[in-house]
C-alpha positions as CSV (number, residue, x, y, z in Angstrom):
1,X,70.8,110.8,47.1
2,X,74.1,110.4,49.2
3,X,74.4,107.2,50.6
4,X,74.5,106.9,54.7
5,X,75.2,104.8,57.5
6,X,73.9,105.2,61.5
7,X,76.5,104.0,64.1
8,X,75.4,103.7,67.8
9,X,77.6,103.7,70.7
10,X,76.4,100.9,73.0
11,X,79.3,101.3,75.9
12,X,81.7,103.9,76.7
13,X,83.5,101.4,79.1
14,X,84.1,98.6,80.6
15,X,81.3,98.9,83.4
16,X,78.6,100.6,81.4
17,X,74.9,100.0,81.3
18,X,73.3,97.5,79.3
19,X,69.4,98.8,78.7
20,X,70.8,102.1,76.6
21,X,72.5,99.8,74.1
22,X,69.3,97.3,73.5
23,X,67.2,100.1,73.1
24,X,69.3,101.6,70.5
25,X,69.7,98.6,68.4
26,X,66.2,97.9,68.5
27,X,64.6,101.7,67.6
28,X,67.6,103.5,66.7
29,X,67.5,102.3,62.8
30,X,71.0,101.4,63.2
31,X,73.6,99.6,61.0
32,X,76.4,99.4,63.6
33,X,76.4,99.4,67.1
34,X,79.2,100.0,68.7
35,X,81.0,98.7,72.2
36,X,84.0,100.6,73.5
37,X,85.1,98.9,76.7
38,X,89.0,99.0,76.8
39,X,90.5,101.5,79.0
40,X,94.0,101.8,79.5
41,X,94.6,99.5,82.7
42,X,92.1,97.3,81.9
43,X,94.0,95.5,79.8
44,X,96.5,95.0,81.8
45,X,94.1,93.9,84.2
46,X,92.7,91.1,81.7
47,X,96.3,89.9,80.6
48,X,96.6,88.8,84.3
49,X,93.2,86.9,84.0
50,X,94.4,85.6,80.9
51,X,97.6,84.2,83.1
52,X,95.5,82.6,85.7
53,X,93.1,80.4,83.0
54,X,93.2,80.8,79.2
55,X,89.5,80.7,78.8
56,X,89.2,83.6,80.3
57,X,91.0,87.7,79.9
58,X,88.0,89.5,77.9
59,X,85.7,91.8,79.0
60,X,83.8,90.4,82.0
61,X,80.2,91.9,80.8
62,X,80.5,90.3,77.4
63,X,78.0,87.5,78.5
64,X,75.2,89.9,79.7
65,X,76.0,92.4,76.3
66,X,75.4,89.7,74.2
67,X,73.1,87.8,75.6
68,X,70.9,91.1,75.9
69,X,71.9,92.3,72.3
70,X,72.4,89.8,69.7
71,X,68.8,88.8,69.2
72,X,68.0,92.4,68.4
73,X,71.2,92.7,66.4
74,X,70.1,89.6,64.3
75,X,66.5,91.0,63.8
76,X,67.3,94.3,63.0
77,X,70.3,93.1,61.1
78,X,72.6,95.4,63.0
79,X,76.1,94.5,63.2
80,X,78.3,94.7,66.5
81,X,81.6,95.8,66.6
82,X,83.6,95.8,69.7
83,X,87.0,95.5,71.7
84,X,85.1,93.6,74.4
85,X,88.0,90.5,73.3
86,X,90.5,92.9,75.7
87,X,93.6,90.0,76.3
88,X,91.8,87.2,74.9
89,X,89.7,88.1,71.6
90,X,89.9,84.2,70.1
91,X,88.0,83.2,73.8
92,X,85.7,86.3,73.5
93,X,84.5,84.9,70.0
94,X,84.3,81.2,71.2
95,X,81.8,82.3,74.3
96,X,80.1,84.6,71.7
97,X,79.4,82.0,69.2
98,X,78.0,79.8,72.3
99,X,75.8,82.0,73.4
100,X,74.3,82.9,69.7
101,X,73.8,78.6,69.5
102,X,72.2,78.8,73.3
103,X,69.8,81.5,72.1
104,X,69.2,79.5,69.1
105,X,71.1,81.7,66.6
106,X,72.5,79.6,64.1
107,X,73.9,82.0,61.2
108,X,76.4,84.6,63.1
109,X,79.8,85.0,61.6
110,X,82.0,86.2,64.3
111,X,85.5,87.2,64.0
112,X,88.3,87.8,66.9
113,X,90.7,90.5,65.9
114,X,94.2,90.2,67.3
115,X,97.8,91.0,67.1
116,X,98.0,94.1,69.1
117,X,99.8,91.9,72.0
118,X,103.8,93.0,71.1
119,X,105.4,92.0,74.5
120,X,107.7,89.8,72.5
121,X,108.8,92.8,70.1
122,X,109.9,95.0,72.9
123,X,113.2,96.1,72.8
124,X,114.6,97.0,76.6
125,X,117.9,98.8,74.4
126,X,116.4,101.1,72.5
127,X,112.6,101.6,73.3
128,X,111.7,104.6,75.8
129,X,109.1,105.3,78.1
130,X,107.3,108.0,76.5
131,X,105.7,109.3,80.3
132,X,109.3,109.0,82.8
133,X,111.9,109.2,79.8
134,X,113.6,106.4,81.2
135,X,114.8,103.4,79.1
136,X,112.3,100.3,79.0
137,X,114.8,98.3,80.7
138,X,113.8,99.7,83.9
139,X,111.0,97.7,83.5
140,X,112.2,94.6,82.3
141,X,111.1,91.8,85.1
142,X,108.3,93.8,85.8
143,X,106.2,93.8,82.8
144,X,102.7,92.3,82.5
145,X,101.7,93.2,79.2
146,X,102.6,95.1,76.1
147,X,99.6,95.8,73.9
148,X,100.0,98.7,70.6
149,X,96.9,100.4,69.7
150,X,95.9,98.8,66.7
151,X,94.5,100.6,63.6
152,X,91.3,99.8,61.3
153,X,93.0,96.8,58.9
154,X,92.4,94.0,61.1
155,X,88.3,95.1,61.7
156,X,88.1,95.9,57.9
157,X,89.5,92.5,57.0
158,X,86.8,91.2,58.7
159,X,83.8,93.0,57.4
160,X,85.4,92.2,53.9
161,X,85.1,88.6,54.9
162,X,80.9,89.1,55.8
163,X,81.5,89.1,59.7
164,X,78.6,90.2,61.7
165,X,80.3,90.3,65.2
166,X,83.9,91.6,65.5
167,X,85.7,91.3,68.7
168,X,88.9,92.8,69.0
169,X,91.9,93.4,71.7
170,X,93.1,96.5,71.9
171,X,93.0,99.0,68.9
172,X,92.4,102.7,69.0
173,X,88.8,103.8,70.3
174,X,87.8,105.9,67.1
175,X,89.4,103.3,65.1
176,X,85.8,101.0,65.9
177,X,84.1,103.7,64.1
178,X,86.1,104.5,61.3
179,X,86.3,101.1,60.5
180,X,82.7,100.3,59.2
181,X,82.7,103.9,57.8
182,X,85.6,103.3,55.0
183,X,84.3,99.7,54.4
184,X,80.8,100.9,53.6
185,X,82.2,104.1,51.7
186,X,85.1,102.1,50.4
187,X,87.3,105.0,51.5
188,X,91.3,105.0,50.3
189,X,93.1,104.4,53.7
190,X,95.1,107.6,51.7
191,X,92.4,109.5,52.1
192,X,93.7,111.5,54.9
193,X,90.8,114.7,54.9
194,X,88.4,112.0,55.0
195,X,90.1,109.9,57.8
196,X,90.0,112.9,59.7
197,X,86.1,112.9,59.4
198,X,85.5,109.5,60.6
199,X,88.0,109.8,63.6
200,X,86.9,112.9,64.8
201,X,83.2,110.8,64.5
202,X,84.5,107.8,66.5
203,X,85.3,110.4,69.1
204,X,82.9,112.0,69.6
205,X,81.0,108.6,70.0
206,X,83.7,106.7,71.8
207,X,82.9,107.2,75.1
208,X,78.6,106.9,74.7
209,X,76.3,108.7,77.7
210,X,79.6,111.7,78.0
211,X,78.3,113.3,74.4
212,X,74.5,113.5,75.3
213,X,75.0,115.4,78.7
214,X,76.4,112.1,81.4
215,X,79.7,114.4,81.7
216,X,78.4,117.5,81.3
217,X,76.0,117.9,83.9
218,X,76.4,119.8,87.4
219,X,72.8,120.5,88.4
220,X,73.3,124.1,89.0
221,X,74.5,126.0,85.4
222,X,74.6,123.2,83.0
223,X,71.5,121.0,83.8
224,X,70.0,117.7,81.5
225,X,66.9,116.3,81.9
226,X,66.5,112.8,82.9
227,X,69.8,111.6,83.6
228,X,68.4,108.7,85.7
229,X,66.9,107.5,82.1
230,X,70.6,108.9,80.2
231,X,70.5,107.8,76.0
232,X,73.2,106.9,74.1
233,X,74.2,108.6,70.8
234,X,73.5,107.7,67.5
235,X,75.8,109.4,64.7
236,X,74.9,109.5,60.9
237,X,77.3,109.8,58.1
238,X,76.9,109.9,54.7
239,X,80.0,109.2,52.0
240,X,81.4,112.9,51.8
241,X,82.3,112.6,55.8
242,X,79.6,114.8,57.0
243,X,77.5,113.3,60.0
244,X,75.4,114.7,62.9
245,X,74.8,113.2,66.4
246,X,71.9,112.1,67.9
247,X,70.1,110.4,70.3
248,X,66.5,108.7,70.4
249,X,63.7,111.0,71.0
250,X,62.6,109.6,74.3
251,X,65.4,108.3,75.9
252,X,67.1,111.0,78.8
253,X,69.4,113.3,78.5
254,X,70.5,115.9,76.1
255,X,73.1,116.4,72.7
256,X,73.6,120.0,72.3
257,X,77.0,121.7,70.7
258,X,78.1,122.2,74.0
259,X,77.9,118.6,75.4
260,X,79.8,117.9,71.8
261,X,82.6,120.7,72.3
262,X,83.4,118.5,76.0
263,X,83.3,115.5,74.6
264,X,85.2,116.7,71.5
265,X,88.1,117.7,74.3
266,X,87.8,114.8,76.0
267,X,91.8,113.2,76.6
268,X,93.0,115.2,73.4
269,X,96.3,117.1,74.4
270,X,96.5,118.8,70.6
271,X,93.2,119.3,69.1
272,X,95.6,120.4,65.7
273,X,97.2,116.6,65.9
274,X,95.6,113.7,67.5
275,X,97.3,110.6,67.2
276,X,95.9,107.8,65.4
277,X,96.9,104.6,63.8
278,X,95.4,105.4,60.4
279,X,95.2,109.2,60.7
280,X,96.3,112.5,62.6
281,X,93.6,114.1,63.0
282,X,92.7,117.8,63.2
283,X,90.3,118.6,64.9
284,X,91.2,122.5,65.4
285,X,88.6,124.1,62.7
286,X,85.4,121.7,63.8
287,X,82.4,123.2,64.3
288,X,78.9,122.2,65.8
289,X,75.2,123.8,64.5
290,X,71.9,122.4,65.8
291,X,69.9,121.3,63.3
292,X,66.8,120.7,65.7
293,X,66.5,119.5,69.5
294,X,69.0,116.8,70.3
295,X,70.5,116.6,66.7
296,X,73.9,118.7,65.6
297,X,75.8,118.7,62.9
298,X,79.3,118.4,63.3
299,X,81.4,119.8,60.3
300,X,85.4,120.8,59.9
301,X,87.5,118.0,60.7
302,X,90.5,116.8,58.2
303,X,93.8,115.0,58.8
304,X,97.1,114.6,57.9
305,X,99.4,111.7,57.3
306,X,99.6,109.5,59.8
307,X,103.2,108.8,61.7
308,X,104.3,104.9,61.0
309,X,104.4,104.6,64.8
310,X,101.7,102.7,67.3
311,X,101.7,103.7,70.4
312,X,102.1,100.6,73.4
313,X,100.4,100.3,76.5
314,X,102.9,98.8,78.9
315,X,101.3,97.0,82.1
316,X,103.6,96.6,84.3
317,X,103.9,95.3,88.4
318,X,104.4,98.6,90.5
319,X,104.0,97.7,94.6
320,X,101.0,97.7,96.6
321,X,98.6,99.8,97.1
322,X,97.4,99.7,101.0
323,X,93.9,101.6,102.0
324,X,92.4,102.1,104.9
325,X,89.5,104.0,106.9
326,X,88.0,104.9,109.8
327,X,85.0,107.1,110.5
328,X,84.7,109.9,113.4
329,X,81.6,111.7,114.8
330,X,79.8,114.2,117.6
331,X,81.9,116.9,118.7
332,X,85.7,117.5,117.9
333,X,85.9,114.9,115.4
334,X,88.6,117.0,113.2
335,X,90.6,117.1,116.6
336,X,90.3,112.8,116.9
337,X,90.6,112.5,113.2
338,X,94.3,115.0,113.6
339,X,95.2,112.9,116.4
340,X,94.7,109.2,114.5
341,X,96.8,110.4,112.0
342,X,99.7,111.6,114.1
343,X,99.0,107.8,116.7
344,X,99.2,106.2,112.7
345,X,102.8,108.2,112.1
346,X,104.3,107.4,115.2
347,X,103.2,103.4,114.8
348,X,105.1,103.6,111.2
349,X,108.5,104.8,112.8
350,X,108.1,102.7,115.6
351,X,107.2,99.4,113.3
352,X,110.4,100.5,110.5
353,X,107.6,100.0,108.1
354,X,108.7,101.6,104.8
355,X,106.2,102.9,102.4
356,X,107.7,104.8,98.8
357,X,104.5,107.5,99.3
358,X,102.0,107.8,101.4
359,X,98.7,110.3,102.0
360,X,96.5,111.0,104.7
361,X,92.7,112.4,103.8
362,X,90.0,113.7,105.8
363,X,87.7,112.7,103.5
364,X,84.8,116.1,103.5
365,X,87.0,118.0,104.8
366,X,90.4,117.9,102.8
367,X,90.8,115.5,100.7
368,X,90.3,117.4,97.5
369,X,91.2,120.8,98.9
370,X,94.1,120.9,101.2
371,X,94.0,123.2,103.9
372,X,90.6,123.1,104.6
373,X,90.5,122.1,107.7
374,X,90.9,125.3,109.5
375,X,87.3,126.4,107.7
376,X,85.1,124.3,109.0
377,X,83.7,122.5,112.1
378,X,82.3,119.5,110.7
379,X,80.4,116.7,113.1
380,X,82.0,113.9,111.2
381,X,84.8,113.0,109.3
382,X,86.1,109.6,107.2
383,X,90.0,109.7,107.6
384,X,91.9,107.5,105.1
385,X,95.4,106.7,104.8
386,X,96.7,105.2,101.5
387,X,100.2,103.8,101.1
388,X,102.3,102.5,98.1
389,X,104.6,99.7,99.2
390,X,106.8,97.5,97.8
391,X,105.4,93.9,99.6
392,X,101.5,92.8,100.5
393,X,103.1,92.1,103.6
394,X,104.1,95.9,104.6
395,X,100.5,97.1,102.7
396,X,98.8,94.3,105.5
397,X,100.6,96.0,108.4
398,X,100.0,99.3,107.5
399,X,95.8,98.6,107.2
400,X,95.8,96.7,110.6
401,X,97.5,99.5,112.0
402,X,94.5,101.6,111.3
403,X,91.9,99.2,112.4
404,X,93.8,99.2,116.2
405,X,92.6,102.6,116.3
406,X,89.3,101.1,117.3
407,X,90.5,100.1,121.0
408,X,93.4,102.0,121.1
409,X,92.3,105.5,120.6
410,X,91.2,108.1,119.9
411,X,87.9,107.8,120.8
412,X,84.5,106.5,119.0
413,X,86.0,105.6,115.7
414,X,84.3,103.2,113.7
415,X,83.2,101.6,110.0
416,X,86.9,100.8,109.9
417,X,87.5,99.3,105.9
418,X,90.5,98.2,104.9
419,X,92.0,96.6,101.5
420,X,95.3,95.8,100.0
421,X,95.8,95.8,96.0
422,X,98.2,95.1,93.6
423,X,99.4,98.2,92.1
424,X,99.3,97.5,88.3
425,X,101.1,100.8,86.5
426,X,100.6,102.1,82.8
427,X,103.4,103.5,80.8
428,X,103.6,104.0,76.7
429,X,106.4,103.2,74.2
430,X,106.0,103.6,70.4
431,X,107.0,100.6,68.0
432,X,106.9,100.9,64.3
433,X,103.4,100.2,62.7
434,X,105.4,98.0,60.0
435,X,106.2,95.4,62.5
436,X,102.3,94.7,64.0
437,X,100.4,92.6,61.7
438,X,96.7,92.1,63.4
439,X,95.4,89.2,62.6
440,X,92.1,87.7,61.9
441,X,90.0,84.4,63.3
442,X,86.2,83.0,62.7
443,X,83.8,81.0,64.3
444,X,80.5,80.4,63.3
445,X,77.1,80.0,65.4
């Protein structure tokens, strides 16, 4: 009998909910469960966290997760993997392993994976923005962070070493699941076919309630039941590479081989050659077959051999973001709403206030559609104007503006909001894989 191994997904970001992950690792059978919480700004977002105290700069649910999660992970003996760490995986440990003593866990092994942060191995002469085509250097004073997409050597280092909690900074989403699957297989990182496998597995998972019908659903043709009560997927894999996907029988939702073949699309520009770390991945021959309600089999994925090159998420300083809204109702609000904006314009040339772009929504009526306000006759309307500048000072003139509107006409405006945020911008470089070496710290509960 072929050996196998079940992997949940317990977060497809950042913000995700809590109660799906719990109730996998305490009925899903599991061996892994894993958290995916690092998108591409976030990051970024964290480095500047990380500036402001050093304690802090990791994922700002990983209290409540673990909290909520590691007694069941310890009973069930389920092991958690996750790039919760974000800027700070060494503080992300620390808090974990004080947590597992506060809930009176005293045997946890838990290991911060790092490295990924190259900021110091960027070179402004020769490195290129892979989004603009401009050289690096154009960003030089601007840059907040630099982090590669790390592979599987730092996570697999620390299973080797017994860990039963790896936290990580930033590494390549399917790389979480491929990880645990060549450790417990003992898979050659040569192995490209079988790479291919795992990564098209860790993407599938990588992004939890999307596979089993969260993205998928639009109440009218493509409907899932229960989405108030939404599961999160399960994936079994035995040593050959095949797997299915899953979901517990009684949680909501629904994983079909359509909700798959979205997922499966999901931020993949050339099914034939995704990027990895360890692996490119071809996805282009994959195929899904349901095996029973809520349980396909996904079979046809390979790879080829991987590139030598990480890709780097560059976070860098890029203005202010000014927003700002006001709300119109009754009769001829699409009139008042046309009118605000043109009072707004005229206040802008009249103040000198610059502003690099700037856009002007009638939220309902517009904002997604342009034109569309010669189609309808709506009895209220939200207008918002959102400006990039290049100082909080011109963002804060630009929102007040708006809010003047309320005695200064047009008429019966109201539920003005207004913010001002930093605008912190994403571009990629590639740096040779040879030069990153992730690295690997414990701390015990």
């Amino acid at each position: 009998m072929k050996k196998t191994i079940r992997i949940g997904t317990g977060a497809g970001y950042s913000g995700d909910r809590i109660e799906p992950a719990v109730d996998l690792i305490k009925e899903g059978d599991l061996d892994y469960i894993i958290f995916e919480c690092l998108a591409e700004r976030t990051i970024a977002l964290a480095q500047l966290q990380k500036i402001q105290n050093k304690e802090l700069g990791y994922d700002p649910l990983l209290e409540d997760r673990m909290k909520a999660c590691l007694p069941y992970c310890v009973s069930n003996n389920v092991k958690l993997i996750s790039n919760m760490g974000a800027a700070n995986p060494v503080a992300a440990a620390k808090k974990t392993a004080k947590i597992a003593n506060e809930l009176g866990l005293r045997t946890i092994k838990i290991a911060a994976v790092f490295g990924d942060d190259v900021k110091s191995l960027l070179d402004f002469e020769t490195q290129t923005l892979l989004e603009s085509g401009e050289s690096l250097s154009v960003l030089d004073d601007k840059i907040i962070s630099a982090n590669a997409y790390l592979g599987v050597e730092g996570i697999l280092s620390a299973l080797t070493d017994g860990a039963d909690i790896i936290l990580t900074g930033r590494v390549a989403d399917p790389a979480l699941f491929l990880a645990p699957i060549i450790h417990e297989f003992d898979w050659s990182l040569s192995d490209y076919p079988l790479l291919g496998k795992g990564t098209a597995l860790g993407h599938l998972m990588e992004c939890a309630g999307q596979v089993c019908g969260g993205y998928f659903a639009d109440g009218v043709k493509k409907q899932v039941p229960n989405l108030g009560s939404l599961g999160f997927p399960i994936a079994e894999i035995n040593e050959e590479g095949s797997f299915f996907i899953t979901k517990l029988r009684d949680s909501g939702g629904m994983v079909t081989p359509a909700t798959c073949k979205e997922q499966l699309l999901y931020e993949v520009h050339d099914p034939s050659e995704y990027l990895t770390p360890n692996v490119i991945a071809d996805f282009s021959s994959i195929s899904f077959k349901e095996m029973e309600k809520d349980k396909v089999e996904v079979s046809g994925a390979t790879g080829k051999p991987l590139t030598g090159k990480l890709k780097v998420s560059v976070g860098y300083h890029d203005g202010y973001m000014a927003d700002a809204q006001i709300s119109y109702g009754g009769s001829h609000v699409l009139e008042r709403a046309k009118l605000a904006i043109e009072i707004i314009k005229e206040r802008l040339r009249s103040m000198d206030l610059e502003v690099e772009d700037i856009l002007f929504d009638l939220i309902g009526v517009n904002s997604l559609f342009k034109g569309n306000e010669t189609k309808a006759s709506p009895t209220e309307v939200r207008l918002r104007v959102a400006a990039k500048t290049k100082s909080r000072k011109e963002a804060a003139q630009l929102v007040n503006e708006l809010e003047t509107l309320y005695t200064n006409g047009p008429a019966a405006g109201g539920g003005v909001s207004k913010t001002v945020t930093e605008i912190i911008a994403i571009q990629s470089v590639l740096i040779d894989k040879a030069r990153v070496a992730p690295a690997v710290e414990y701390f015990k509960s």
